[in-house]
PDB file of N, CA, C and O in Angstrom:
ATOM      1  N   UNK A   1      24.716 162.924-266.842  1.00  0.00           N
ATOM      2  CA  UNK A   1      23.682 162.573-267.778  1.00  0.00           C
ATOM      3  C   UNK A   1      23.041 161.261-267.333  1.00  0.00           C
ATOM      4  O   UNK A   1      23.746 160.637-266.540  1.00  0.00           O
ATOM      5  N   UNK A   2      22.370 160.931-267.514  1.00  0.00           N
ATOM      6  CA  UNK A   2      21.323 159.986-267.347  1.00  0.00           C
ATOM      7  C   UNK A   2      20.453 159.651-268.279  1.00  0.00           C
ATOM      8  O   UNK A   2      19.681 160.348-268.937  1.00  0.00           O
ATOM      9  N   UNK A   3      20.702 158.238-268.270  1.00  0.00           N
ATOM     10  CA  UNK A   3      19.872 157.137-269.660  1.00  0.00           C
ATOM     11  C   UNK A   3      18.480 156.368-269.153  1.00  0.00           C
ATOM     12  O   UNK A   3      18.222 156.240-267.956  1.00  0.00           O
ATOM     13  N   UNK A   4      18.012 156.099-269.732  1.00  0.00           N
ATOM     14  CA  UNK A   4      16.876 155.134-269.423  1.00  0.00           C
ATOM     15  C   UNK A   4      16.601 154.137-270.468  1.00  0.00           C
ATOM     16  O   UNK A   4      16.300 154.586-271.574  1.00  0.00           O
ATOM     17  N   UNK A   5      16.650 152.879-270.314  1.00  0.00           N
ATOM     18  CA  UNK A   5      17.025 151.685-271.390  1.00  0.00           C
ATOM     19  C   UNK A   5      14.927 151.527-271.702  1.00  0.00           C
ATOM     20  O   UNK A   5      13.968 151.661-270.941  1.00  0.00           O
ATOM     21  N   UNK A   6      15.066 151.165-273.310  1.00  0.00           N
ATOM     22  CA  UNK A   6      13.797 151.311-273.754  1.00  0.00           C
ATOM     23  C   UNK A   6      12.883 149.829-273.794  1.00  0.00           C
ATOM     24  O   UNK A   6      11.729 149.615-274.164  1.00  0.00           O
ATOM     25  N   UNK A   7      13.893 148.966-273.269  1.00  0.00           N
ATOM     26  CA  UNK A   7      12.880 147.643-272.763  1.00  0.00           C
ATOM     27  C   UNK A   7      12.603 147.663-271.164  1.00  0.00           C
ATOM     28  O   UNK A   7      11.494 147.839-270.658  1.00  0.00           O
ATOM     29  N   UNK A   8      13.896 147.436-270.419  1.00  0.00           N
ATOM     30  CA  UNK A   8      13.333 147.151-268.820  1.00  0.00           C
ATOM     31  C   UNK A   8      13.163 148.506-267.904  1.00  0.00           C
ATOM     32  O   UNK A   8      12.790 148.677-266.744  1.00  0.00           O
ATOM     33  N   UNK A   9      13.455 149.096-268.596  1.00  0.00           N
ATOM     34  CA  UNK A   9      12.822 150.844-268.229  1.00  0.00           C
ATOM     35  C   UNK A   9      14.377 151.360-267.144  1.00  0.00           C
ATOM     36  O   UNK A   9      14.886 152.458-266.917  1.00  0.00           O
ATOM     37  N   UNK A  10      14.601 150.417-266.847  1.00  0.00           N
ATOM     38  CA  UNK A  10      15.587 151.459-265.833  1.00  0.00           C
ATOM     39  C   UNK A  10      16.903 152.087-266.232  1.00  0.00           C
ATOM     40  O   UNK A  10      17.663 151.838-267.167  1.00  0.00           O
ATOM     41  N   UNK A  11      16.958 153.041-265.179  1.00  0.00           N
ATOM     42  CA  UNK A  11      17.940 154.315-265.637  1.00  0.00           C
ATOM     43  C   UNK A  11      19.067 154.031-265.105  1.00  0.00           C
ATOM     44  O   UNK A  11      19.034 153.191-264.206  1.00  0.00           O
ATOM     45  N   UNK A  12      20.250 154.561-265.441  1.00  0.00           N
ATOM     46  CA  UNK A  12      21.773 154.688-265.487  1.00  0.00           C
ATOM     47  C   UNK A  12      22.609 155.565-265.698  1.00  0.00           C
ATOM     48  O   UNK A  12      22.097 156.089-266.688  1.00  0.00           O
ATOM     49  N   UNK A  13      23.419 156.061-265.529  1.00  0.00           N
ATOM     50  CA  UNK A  13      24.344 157.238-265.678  1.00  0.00           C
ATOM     51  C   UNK A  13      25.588 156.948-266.373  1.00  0.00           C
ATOM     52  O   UNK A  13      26.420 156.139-265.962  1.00  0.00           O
ATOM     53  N   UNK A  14      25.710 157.787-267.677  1.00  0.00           N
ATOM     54  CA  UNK A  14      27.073 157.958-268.615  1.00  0.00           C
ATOM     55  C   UNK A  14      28.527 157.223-268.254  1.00  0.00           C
ATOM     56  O   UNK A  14      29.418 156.895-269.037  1.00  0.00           O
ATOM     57  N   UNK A  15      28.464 157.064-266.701  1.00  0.00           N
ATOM     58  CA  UNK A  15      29.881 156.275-266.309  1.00  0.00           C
ATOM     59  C   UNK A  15      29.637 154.569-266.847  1.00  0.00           C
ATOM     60  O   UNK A  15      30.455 153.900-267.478  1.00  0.00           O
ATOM     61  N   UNK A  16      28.325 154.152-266.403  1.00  0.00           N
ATOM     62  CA  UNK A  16      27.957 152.889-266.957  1.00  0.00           C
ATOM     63  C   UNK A  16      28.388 152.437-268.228  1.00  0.00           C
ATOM     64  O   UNK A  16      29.047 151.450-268.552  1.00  0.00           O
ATOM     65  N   UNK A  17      27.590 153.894-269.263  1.00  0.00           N
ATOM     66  CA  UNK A  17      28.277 153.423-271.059  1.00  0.00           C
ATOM     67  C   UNK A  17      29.306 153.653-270.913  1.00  0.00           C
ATOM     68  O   UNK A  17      29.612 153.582-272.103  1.00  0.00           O
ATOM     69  N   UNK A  18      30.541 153.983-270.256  1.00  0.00           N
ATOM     70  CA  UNK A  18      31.377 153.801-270.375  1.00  0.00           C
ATOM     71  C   UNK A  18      32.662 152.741-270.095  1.00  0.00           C
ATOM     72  O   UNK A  18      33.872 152.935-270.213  1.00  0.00           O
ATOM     73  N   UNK A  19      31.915 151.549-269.679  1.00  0.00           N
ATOM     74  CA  UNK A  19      32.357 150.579-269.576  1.00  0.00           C
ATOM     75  C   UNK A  19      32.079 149.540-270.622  1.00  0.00           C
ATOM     76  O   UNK A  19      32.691 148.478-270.736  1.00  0.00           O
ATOM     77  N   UNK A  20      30.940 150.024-271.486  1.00  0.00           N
ATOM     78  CA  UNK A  20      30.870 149.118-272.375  1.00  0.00           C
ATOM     79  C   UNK A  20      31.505 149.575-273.794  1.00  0.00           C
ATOM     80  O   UNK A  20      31.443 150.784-274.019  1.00  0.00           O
ATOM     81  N   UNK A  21      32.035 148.856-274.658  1.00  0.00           N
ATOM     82  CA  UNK A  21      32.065 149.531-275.796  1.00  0.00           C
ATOM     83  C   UNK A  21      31.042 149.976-276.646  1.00  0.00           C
ATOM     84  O   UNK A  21      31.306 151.143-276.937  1.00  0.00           O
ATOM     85  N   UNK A  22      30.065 149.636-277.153  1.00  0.00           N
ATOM     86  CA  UNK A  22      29.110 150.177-277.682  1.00  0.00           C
ATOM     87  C   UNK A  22      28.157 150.613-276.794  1.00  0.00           C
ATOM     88  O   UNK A  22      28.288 150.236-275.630  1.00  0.00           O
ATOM     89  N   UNK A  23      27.092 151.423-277.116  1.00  0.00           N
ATOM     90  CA  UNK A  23      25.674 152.018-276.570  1.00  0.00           C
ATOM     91  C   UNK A  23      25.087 150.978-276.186  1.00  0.00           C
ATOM     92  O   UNK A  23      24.522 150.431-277.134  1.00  0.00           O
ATOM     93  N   UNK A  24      24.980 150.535-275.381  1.00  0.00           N
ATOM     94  CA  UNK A  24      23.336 149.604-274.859  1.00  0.00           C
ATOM     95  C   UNK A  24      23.411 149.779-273.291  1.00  0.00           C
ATOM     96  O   UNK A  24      24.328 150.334-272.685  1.00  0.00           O
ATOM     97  N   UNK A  25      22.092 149.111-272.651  1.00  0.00           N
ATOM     98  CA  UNK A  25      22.003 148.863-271.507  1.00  0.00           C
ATOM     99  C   UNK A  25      22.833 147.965-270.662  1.00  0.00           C
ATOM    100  O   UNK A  25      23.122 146.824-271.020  1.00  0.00           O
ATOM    101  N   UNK A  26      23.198 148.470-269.581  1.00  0.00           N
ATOM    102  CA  UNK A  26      24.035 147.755-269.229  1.00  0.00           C
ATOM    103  C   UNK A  26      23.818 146.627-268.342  1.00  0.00           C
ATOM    104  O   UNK A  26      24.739 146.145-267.683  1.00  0.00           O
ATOM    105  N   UNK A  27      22.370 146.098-268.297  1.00  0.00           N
ATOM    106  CA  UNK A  27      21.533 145.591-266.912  1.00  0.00           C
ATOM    107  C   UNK A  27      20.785 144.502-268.276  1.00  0.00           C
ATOM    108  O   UNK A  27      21.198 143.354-268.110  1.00  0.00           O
ATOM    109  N   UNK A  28      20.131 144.572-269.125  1.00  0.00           N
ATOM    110  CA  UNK A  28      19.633 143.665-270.337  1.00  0.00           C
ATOM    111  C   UNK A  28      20.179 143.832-271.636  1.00  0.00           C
ATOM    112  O   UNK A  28      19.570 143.389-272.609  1.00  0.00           O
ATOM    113  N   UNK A  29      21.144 144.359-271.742  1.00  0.00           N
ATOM    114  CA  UNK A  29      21.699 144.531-273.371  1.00  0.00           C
ATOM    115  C   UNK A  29      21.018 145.172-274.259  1.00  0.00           C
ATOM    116  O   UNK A  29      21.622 145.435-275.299  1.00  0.00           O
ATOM    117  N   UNK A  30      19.752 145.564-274.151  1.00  0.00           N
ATOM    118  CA  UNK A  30      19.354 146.164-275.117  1.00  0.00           C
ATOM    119  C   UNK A  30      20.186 147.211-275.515  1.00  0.00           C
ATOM    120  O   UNK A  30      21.136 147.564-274.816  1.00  0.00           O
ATOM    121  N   UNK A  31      19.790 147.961-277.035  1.00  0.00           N
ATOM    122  CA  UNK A  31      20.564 149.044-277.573  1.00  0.00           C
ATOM    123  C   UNK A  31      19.729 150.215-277.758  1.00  0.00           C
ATOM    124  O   UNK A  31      20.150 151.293-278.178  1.00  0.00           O
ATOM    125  N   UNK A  32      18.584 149.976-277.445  1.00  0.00           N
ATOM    126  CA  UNK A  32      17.993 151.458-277.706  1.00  0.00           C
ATOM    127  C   UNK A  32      17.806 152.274-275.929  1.00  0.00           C
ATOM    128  O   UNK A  32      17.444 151.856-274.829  1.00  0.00           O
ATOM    129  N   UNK A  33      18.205 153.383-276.387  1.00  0.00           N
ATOM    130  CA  UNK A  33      18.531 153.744-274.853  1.00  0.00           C
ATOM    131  C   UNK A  33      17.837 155.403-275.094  1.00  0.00           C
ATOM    132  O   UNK A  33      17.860 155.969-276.187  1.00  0.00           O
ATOM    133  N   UNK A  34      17.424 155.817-274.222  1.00  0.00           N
ATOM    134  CA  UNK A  34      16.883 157.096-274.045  1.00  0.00           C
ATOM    135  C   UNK A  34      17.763 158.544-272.994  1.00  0.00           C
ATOM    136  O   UNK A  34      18.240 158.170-271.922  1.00  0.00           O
ATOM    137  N   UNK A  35      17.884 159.717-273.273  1.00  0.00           N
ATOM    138  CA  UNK A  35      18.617 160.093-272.663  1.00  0.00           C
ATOM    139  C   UNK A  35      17.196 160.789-271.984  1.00  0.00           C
ATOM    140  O   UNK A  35      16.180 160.933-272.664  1.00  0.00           O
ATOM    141  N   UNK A  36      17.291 161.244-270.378  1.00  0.00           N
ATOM    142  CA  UNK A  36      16.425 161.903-269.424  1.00  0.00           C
ATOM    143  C   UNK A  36      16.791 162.814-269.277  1.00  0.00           C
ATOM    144  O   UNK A  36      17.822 162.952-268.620  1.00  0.00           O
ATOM    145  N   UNK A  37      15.901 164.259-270.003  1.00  0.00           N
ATOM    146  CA  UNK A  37      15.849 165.359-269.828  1.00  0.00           C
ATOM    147  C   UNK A  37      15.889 165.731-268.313  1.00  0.00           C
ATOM    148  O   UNK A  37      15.827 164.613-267.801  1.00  0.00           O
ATOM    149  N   UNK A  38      15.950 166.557-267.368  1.00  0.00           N
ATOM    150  CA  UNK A  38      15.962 167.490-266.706  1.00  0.00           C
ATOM    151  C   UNK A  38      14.440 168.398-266.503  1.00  0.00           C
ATOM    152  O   UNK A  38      13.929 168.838-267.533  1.00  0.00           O
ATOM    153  N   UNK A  39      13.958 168.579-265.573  1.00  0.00           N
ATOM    154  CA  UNK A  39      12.831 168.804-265.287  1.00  0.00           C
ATOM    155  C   UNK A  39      12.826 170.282-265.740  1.00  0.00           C
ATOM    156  O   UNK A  39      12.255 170.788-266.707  1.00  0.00           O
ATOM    157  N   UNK A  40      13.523 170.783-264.898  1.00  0.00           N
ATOM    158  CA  UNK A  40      13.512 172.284-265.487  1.00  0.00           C
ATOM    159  C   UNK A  40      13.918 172.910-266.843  1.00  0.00           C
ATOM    160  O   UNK A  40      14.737 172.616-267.714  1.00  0.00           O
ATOM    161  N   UNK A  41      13.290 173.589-266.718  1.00  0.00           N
ATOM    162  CA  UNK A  41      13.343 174.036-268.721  1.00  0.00           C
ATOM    163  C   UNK A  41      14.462 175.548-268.609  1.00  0.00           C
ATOM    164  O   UNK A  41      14.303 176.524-267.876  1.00  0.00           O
ATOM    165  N   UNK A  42      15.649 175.271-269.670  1.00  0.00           N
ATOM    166  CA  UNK A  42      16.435 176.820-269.771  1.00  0.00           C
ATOM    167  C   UNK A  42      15.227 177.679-269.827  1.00  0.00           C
ATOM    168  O   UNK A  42      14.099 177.420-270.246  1.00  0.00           O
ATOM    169  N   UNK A  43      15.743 178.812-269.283  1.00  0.00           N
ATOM    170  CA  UNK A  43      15.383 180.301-269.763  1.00  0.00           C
ATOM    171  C   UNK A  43      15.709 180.984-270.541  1.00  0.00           C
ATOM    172  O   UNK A  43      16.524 181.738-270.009  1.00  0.00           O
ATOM    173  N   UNK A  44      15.563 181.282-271.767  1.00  0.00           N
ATOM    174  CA  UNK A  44      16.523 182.717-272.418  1.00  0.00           C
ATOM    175  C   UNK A  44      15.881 183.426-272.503  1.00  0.00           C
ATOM    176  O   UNK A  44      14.703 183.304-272.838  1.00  0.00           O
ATOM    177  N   UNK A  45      16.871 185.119-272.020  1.00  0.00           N
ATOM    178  CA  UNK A  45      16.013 186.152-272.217  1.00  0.00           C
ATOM    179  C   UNK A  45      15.974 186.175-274.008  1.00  0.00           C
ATOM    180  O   UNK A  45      16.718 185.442-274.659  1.00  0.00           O
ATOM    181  N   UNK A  46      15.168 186.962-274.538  1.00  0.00           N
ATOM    182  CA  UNK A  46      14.825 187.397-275.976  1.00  0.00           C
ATOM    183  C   UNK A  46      15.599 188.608-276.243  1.00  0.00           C
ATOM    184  O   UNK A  46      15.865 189.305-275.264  1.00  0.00           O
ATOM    185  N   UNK A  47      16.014 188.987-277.407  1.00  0.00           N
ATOM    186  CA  UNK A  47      17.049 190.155-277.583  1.00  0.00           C
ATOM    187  C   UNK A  47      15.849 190.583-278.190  1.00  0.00           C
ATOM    188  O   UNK A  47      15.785 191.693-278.717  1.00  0.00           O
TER     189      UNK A  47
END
């Protein structure tokens, strides 16, 4: 998974929050953090 922090823009990966105890960035502290979708979109077939 992959984050992207909502002040200095840059991204990070789930091992990072896991060094901190709470949610924030791990590069400026901020706490609002964004998770980065995946380019490609699922498929489901339709029943």
């Amino acid at each position: 998974m992959t984050y992207k922090c909502g002040r200095c823009g840059k991204t990070f990966e789930m091992e990072d929050l896991k060094l901190i105890p709470s949610i924030m960035c791990p590069f400026c502290g901020y706490r609002v953090v964004y998770k980065i979708r995946p380019p490609i979109a699922k498929k489901v077939k339709a029943v």
